[in-house]
Jmol script that loads the backbone (N, CA, C; Angstrom):
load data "model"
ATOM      1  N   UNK A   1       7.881  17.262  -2.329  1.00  0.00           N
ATOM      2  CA  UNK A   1       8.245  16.757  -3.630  1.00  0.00           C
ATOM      3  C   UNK A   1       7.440  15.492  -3.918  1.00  0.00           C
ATOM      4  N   UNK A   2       7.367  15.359  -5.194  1.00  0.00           N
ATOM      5  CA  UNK A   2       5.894  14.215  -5.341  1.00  0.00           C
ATOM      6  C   UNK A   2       7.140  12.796  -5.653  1.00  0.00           C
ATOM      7  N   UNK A   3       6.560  11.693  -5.629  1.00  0.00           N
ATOM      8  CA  UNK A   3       6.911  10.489  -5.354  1.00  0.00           C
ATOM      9  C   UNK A   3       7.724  10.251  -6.853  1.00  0.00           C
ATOM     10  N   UNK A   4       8.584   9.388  -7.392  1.00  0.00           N
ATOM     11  CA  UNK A   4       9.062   9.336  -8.268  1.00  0.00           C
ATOM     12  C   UNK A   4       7.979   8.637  -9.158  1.00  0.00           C
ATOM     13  N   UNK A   5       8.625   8.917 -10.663  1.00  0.00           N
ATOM     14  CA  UNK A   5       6.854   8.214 -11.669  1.00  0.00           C
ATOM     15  C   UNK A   5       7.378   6.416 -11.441  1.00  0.00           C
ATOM     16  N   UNK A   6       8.301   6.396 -11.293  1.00  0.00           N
ATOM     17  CA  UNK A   6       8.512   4.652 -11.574  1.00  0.00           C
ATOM     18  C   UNK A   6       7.897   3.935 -10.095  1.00  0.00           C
ATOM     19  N   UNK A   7       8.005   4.771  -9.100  1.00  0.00           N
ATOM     20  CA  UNK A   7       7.558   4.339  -7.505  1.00  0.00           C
ATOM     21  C   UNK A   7       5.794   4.567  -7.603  1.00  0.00           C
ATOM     22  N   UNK A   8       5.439   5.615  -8.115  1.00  0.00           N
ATOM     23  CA  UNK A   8       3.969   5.712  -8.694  1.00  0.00           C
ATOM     24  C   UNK A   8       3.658   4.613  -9.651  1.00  0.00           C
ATOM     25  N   UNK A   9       4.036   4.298 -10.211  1.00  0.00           N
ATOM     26  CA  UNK A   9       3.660   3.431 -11.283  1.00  0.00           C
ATOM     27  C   UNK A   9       3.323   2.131 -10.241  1.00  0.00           C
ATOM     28  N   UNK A  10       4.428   1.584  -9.695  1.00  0.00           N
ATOM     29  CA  UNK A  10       4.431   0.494  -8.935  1.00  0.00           C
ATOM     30  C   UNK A  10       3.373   0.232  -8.148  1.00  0.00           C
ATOM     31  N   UNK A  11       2.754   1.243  -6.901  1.00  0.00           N
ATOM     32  CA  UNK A  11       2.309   1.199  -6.606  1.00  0.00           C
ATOM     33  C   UNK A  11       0.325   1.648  -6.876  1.00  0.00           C
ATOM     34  N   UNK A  12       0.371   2.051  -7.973  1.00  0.00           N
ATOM     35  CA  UNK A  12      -0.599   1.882  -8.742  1.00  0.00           C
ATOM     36  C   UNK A  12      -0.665   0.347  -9.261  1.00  0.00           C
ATOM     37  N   UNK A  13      -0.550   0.065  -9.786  1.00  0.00           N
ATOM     38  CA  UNK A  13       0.018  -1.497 -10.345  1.00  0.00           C
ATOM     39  C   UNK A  13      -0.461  -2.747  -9.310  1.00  0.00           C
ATOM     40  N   UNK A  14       0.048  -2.719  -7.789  1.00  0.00           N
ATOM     41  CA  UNK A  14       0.115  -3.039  -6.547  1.00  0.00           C
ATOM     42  C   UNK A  14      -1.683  -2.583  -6.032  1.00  0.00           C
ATOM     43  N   UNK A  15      -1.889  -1.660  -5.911  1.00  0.00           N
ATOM     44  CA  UNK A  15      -3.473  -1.173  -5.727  1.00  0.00           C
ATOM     45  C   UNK A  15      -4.403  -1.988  -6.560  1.00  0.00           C
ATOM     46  N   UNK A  16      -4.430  -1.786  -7.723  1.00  0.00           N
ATOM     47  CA  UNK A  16      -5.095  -2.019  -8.876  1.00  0.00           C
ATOM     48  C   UNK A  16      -5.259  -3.199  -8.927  1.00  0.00           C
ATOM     49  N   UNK A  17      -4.161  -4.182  -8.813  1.00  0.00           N
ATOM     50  CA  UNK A  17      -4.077  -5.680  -8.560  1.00  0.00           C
ATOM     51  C   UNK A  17      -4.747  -6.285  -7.749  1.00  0.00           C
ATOM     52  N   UNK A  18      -4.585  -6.070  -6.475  1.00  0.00           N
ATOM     53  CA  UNK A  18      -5.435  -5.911  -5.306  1.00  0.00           C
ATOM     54  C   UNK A  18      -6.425  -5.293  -4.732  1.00  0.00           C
ATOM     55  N   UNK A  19      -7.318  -4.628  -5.830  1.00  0.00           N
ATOM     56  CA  UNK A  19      -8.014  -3.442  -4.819  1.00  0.00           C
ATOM     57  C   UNK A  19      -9.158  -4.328  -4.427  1.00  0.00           C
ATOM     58  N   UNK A  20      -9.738  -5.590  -4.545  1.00  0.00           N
ATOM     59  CA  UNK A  20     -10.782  -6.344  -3.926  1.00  0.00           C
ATOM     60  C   UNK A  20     -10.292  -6.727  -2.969  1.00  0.00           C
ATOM     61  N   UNK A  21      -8.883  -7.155  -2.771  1.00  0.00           N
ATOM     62  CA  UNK A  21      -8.342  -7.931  -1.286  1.00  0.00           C
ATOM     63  C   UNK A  21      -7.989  -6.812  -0.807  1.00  0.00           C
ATOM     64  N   UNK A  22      -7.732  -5.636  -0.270  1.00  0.00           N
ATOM     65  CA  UNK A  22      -7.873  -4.725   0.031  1.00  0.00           C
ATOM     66  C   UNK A  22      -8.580  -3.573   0.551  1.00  0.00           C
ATOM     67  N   UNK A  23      -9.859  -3.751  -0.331  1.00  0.00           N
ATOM     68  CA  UNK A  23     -10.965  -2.656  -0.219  1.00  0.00           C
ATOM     69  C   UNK A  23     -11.758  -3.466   0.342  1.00  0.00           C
ATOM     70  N   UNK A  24     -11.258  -5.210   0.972  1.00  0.00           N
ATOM     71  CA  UNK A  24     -12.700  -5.962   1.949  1.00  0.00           C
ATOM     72  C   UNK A  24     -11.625  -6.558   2.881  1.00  0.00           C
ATOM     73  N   UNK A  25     -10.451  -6.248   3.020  1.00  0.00           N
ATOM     74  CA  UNK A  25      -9.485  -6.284   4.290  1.00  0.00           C
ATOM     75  C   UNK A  25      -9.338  -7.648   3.998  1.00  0.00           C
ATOM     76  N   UNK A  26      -8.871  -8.552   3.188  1.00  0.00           N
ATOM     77  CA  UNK A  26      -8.622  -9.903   3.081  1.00  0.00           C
ATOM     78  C   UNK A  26      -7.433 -10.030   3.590  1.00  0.00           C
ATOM     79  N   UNK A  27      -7.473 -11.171   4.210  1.00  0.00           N
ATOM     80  CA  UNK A  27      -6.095 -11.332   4.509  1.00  0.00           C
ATOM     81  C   UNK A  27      -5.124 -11.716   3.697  1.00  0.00           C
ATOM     82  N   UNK A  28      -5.404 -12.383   2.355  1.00  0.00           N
ATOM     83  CA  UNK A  28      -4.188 -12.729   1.339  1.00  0.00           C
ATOM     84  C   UNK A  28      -4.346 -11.667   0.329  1.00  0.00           C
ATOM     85  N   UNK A  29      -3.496 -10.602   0.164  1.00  0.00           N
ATOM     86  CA  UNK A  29      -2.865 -10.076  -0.956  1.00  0.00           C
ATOM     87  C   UNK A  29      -1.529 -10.743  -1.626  1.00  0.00           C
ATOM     88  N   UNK A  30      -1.848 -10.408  -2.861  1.00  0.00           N
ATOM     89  CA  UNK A  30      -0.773 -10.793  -3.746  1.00  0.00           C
ATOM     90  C   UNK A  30       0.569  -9.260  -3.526  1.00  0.00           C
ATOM     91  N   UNK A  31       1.669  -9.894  -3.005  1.00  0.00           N
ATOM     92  CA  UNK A  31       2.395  -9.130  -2.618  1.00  0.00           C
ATOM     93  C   UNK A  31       4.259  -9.938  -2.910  1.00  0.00           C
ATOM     94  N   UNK A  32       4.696  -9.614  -4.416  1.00  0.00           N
ATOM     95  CA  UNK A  32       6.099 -10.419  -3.977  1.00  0.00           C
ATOM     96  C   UNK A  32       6.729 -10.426  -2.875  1.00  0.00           C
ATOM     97  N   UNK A  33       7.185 -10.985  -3.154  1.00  0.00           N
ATOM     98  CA  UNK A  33       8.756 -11.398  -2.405  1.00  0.00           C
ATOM     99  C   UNK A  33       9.609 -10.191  -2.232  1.00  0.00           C
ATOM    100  N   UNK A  34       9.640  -9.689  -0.341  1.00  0.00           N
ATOM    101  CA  UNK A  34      10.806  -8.472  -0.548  1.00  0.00           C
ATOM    102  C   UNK A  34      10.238  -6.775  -0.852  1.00  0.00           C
ATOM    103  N   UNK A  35       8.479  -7.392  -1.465  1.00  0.00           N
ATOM    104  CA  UNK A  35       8.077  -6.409  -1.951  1.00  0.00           C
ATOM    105  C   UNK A  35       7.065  -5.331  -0.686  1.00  0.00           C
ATOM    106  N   UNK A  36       6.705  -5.784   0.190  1.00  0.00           N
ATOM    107  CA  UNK A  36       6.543  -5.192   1.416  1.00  0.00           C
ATOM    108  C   UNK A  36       6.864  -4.163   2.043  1.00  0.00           C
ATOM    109  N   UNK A  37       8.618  -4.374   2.507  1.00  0.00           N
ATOM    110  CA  UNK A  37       8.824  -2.832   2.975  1.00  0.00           C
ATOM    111  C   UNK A  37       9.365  -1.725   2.001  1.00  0.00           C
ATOM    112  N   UNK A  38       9.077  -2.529   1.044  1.00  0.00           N
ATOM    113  CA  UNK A  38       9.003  -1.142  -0.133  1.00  0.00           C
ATOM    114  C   UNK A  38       8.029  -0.314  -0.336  1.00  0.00           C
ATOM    115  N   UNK A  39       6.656  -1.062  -0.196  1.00  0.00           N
ATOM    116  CA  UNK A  39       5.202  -0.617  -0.461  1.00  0.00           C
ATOM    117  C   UNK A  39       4.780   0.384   1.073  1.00  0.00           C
ATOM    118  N   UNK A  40       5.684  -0.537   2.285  1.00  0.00           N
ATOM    119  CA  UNK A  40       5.480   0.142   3.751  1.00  0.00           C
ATOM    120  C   UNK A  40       6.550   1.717   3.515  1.00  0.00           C
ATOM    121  N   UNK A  41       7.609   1.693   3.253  1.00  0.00           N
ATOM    122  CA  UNK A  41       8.387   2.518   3.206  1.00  0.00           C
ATOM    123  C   UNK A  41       8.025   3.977   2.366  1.00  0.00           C
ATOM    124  N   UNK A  42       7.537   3.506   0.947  1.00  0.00           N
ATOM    125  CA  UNK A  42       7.067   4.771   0.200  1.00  0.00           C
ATOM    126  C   UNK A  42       5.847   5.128   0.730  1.00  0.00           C
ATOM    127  N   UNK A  43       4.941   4.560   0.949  1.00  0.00           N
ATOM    128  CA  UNK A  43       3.778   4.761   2.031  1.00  0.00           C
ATOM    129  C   UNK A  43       3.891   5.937   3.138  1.00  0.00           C
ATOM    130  N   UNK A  44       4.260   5.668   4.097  1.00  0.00           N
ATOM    131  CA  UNK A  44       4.761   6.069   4.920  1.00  0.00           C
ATOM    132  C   UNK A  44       5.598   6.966   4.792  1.00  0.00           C
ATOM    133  N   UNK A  45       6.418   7.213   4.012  1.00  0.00           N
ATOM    134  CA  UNK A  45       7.318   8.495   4.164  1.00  0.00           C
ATOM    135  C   UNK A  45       6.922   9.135   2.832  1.00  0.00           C
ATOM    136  N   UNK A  46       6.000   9.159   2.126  1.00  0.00           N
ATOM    137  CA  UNK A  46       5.655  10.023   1.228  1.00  0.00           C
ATOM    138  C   UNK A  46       3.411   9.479   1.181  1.00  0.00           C
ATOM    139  N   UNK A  47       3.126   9.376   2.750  1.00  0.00           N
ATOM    140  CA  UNK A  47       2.003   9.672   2.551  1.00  0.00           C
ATOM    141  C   UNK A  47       1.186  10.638   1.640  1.00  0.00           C
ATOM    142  N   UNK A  48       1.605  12.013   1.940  1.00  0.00           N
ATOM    143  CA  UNK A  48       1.342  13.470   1.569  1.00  0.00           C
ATOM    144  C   UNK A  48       1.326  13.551  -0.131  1.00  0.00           C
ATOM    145  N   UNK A  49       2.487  12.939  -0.663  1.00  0.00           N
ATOM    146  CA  UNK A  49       3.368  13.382  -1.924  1.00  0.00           C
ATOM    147  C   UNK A  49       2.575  12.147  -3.337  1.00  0.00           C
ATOM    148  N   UNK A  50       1.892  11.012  -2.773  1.00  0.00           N
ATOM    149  CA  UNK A  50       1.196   9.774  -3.556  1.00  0.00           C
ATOM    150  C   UNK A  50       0.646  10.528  -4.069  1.00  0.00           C
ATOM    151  N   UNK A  51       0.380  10.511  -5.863  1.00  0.00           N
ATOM    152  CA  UNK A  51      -0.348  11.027  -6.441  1.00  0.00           C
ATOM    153  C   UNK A  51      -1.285  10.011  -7.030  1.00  0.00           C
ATOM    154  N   UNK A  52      -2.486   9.424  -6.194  1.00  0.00           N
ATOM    155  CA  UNK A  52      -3.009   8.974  -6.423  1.00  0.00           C
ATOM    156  C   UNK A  52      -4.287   9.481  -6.701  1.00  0.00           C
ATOM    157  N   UNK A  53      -5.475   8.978  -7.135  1.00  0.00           N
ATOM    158  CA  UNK A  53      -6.931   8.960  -6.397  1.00  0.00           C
ATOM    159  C   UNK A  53      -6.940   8.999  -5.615  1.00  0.00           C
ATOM    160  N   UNK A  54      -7.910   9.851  -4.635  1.00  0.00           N
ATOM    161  CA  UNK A  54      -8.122   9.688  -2.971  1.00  0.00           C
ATOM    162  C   UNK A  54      -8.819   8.886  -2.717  1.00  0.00           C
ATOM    163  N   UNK A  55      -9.601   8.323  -3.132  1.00  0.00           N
ATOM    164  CA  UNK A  55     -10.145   6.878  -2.992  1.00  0.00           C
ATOM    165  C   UNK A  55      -8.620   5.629  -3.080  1.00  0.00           C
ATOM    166  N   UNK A  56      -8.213   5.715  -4.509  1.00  0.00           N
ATOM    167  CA  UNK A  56      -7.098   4.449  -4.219  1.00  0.00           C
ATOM    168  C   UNK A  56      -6.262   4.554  -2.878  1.00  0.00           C
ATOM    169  N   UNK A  57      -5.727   5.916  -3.037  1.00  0.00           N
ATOM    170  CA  UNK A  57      -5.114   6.666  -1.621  1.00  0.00           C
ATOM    171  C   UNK A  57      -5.123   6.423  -0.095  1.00  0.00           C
ATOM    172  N   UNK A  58      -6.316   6.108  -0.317  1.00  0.00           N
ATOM    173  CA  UNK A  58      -7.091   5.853   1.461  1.00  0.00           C
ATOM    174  C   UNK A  58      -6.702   4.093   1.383  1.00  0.00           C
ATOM    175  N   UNK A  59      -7.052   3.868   0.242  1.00  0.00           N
ATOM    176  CA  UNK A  59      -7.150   2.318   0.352  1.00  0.00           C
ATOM    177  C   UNK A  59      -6.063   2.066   0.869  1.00  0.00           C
ATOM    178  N   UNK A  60      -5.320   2.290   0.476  1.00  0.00           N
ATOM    179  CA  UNK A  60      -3.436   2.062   0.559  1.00  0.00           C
ATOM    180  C   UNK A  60      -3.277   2.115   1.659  1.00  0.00           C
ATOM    181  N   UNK A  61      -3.552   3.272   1.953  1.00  0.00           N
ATOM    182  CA  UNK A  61      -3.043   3.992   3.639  1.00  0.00           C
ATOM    183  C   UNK A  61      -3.239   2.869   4.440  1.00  0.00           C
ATOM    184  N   UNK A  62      -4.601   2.247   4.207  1.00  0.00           N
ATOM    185  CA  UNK A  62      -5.852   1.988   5.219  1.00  0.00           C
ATOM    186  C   UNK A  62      -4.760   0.284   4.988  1.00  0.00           C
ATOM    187  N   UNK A  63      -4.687   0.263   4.084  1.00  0.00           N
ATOM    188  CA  UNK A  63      -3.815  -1.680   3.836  1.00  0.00           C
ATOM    189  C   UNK A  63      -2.209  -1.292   4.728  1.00  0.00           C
ATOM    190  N   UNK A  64      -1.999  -0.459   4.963  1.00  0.00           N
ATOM    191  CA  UNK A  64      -0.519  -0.218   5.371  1.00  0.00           C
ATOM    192  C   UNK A  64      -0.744  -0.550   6.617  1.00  0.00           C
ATOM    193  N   UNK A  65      -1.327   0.380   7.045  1.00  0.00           N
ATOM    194  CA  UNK A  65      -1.991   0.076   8.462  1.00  0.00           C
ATOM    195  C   UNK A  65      -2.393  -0.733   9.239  1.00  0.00           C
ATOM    196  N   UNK A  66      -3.468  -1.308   8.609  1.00  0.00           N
ATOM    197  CA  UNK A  66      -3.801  -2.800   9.030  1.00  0.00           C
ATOM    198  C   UNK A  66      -2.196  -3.740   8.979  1.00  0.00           C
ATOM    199  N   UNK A  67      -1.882  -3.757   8.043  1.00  0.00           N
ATOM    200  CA  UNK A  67      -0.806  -4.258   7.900  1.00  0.00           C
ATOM    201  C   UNK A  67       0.158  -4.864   9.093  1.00  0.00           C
ATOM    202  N   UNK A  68       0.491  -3.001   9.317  1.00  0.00           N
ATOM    203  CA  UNK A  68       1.342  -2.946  10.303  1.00  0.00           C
ATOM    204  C   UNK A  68       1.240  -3.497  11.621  1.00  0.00           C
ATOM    205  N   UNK A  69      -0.541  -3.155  11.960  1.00  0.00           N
ATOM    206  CA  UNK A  69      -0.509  -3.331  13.082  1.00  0.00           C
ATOM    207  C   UNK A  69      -0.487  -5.262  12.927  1.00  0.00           C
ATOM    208  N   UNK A  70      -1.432  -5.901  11.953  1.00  0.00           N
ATOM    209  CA  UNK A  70      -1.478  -7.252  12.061  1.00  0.00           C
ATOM    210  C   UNK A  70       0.157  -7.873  12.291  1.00  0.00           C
ATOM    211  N   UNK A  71       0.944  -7.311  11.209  1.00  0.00           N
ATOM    212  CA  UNK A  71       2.331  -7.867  11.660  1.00  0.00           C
ATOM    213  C   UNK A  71       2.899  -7.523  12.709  1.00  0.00           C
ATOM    214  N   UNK A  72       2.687  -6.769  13.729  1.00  0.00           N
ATOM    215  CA  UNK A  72       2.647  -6.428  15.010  1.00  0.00           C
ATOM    216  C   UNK A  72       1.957  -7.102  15.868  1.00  0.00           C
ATOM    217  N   UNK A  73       1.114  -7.704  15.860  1.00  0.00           N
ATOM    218  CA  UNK A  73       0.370  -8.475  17.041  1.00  0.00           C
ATOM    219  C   UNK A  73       0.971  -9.729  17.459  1.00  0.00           C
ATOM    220  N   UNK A  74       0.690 -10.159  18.762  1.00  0.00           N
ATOM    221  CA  UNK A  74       1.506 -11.515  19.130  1.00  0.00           C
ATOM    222  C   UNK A  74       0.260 -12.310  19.413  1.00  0.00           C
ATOM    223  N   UNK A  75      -1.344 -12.108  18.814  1.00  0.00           N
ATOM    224  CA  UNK A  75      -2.150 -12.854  19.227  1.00  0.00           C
ATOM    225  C   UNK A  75      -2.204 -14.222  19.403  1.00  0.00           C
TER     226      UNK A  75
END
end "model"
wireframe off; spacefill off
backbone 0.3
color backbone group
């Protein structure tokens, strides 16, 4: 089942905003408050279902990821 249009919207919105800090792995994205494991959550459990561009698509994936693992590290 494809992602809801208001959760699409968002995260189009979220891409689009960011796609330079993103598409060159910056470390500061503009990201509210709270707004994180929302962007991690639909991500992730509706990889498949994003009706995005496959270009914006990858980007996303590819920012989740990094993400995850950076907020994961104890360097």
């Amino acid at each position: 089942m494809a992602v809801a249009k208001d959760v699409r919207d968002i995260l189009d919105v979220f891409v689009i905003q960011n796609l330079a800090a993103i598409a060159n792995n910056e470390q500061f994205v503009n990201v509210p408050l709270g707004f994180q494991n929302f962007i991690n959550t639909e991500v992730v459990n509706n990889v498949n279902n994003i009706n995005l561009p496959s270009d914006l698509r990858n980007l996303l994936e590819n920012y989740i990821l990094v993400n995850k693992i950076g907020n994961n590290s104890t360097i």
